[in-house]
C-alpha positions as CSV (number, residue, x, y, z in Angstrom):
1,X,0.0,0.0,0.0
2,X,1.3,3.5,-0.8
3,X,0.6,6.7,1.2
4,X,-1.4,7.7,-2.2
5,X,-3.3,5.0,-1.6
6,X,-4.4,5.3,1.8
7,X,-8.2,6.5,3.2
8,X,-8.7,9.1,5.3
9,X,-12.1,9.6,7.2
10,X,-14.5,12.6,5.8
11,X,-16.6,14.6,8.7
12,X,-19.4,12.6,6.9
13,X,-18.0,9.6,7.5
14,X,-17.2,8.9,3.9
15,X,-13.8,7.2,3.5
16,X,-11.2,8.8,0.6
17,X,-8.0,7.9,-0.8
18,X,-5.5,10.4,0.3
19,X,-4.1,10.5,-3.2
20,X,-7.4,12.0,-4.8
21,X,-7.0,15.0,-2.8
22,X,-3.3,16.2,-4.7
23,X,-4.8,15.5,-8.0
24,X,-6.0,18.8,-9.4
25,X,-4.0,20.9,-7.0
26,X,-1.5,21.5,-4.2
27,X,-1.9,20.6,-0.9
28,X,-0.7,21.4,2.2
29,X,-1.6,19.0,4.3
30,X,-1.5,19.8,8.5
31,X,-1.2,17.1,10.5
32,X,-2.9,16.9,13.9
33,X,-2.1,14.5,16.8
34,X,-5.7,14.3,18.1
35,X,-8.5,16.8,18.2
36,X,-8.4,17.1,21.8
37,X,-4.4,18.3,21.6
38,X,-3.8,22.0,22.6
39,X,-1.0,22.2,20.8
40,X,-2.4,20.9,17.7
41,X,-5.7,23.3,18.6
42,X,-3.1,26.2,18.2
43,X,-1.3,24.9,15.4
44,X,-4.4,24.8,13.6
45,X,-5.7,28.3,14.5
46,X,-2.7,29.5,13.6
47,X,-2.5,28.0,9.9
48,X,-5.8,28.5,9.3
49,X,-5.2,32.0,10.7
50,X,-2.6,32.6,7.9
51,X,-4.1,30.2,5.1
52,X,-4.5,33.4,2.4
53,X,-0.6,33.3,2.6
54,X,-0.8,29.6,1.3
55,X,-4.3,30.1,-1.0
56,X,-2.3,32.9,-3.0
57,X,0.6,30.6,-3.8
58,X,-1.7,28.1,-5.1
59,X,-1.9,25.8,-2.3
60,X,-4.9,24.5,-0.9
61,X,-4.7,23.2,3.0
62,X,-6.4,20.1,4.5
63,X,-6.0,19.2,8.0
64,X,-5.5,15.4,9.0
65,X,-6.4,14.2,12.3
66,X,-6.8,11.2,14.7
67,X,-10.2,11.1,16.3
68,X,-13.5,10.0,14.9
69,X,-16.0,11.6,11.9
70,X,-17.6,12.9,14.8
71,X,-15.3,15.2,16.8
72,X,-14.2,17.1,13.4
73,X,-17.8,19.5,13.9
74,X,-16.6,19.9,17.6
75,X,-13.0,20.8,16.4
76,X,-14.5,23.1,13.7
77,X,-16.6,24.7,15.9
78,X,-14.3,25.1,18.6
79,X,-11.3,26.6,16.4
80,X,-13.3,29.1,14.1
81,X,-12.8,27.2,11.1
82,X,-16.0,26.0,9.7
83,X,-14.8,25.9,6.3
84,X,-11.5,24.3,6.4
85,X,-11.7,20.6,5.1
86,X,-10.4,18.0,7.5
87,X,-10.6,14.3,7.9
C-alpha cells in the first residue's frame, strides 16, 4: 500500500483515498495529533489564521487528524474554522 493510496475519514464519514486530494491541486496538508491536543488546537488556529498566505501561492490546506467523523464539527466549531476541510 502507498501513502497515495491510503483513506482518510471525511466529517461525513465517507472514506477517501488520500491520493485523490493532490490530484487537481497543491496541498498542504497539517497534521494533527488528536483533536483534543492544545498544541495541535493552536497549530491549527494558527495556519488557518494565515491560510490566504498559502491560498495565494496556489496551495490548498487540508488538515488530518486522529479522532472519529464525529469530533471534526466539535474541532470546527471550537477553532473558528468551519470551512477548512479536514478528515
Amino acid at each position: 500500500v502507498t501513502f497515495s493510496n491510503s483513506l482518510v475519514v471525511a466529517e461525513n464519514g465517507e472514506k477517501i483515498k488520500i491520493g485523490t486530494l493532490w490530484k487537481t491541486q497543491t496541498i498542504m496538508f497539517v497534521f494533527l495529533r488528536h483533536f483534543a491536543c492544545i498544541s495541535c488546537r493552536g497549530h491549527a488556529q494558527q495556519i488557518w489564521a494565515d491560510r490566504q498566505i498559502y491560498e495565494s501561492k496556489g496551495a490548498k490546506i487540508i488538515f488530518v487528524g486522529n479522532g472519529s467523523p464525529g469530533m471534526v464539527s466539535k474541532f470546527k466549531e471550537d477553532m473558528g474554522i468551519q470551512d477548512a476541510p479536514i478528515f
